[in-house]
N, C-alpha and C positions, 0 to 999 in steps of 0.2 A: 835381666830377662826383658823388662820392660824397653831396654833400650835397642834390643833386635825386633821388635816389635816395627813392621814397615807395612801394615795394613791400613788403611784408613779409615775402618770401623774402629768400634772400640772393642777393648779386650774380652769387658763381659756386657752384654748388651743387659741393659735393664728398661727404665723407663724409656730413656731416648727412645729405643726402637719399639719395646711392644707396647700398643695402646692400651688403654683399658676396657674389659667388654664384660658382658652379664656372667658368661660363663666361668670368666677371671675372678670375677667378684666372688661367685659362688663356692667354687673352690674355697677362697681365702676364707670367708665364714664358715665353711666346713671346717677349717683348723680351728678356728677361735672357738666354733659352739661346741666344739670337742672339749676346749680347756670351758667352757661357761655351764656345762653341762658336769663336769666332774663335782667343779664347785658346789654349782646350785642343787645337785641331789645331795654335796656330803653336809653342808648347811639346814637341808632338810630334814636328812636321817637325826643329825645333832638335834635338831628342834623338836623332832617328834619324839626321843629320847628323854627328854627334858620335860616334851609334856606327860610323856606316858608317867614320870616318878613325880611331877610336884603335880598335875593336873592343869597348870595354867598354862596358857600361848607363851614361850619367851618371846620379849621385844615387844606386846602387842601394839604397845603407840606407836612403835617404828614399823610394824606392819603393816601398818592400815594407813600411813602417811601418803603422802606423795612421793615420796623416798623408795619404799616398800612396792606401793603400783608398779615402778621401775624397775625396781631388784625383779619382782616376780614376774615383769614382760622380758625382762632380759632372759630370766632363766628359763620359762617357759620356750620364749624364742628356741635358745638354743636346743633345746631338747627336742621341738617339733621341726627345726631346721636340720638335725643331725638324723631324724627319722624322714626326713623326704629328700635330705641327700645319698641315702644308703639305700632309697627307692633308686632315685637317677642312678645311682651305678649298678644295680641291679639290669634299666632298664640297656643303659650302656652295655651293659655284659652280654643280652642277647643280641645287638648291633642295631640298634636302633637309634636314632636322634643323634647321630654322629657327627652329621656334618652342622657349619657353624652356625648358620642361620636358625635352624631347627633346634641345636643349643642352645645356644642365645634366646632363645622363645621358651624353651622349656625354664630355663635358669630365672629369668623375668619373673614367669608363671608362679614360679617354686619359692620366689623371693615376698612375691605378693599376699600368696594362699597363707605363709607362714606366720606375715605380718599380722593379715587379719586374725588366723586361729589364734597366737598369743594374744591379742588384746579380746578376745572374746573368752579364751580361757582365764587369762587375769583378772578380769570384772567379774566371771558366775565362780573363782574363786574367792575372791577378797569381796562380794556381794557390793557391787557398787550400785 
């Protein structure tokens, strides 16, 4: 198949042709804090499980590490990331902020807001 192939592009365009943009990005963390977000709440159910019958934190030295600050900004991330992507397609759905530039601005925004709110929720969690 490959050899009737007399196009000059290639077969499947990937990086060569599309660049990378805020809204591309966005997207792709929308898949990921899907899977960081399943994780991070069924680690927590487990934990809170665990405290609810012995009464102790499990892990707490690994909690409060430096290790732990990262587990719980990653997991936070994803969860407030997966809650203001599900805003944007919301906001998408009424026809708004369609075009790319105006994506691209929102995607930024949404990238930025998320960052801060996890590190602000990871610290008034873990009382830094």
């Amino acid at each position: 198949m490959a050899s009737q192939w007399n196009d000059k592009r290639p077969m499947a365009p990937h990086l060569q042709i599309w660049r990378w943009h805020p809204a591309m990005l966005s997207s792709i963390l929308h898949r990921i804090c899907a899977v960081i977000s399943y994780a991070f709440l069924i680690k927590l159910a487990i934990g809170l499980l665990y405290f609810k019958s012995t009464g102790e934190i499990p892990l707490s030295g690994l909690i409060y590490s430096p290790l732990g600050w990262i587990g719980f900004f990653i997991g936070f991330f994803g969860l407030i990331f997966m809650a203001f992507a599900q805003l944007r397609h919301l906001i998408w759905d009424r026809g708004h902020y369609l075009d790319p530039d105006k994506n691209n601005t929102m995607s930024w925004i949404m990238i930025i807001v998320v960052v801060i709110m996890s590190a602000a929720l990871t610290y008034m969690a873990l009382g830094g």
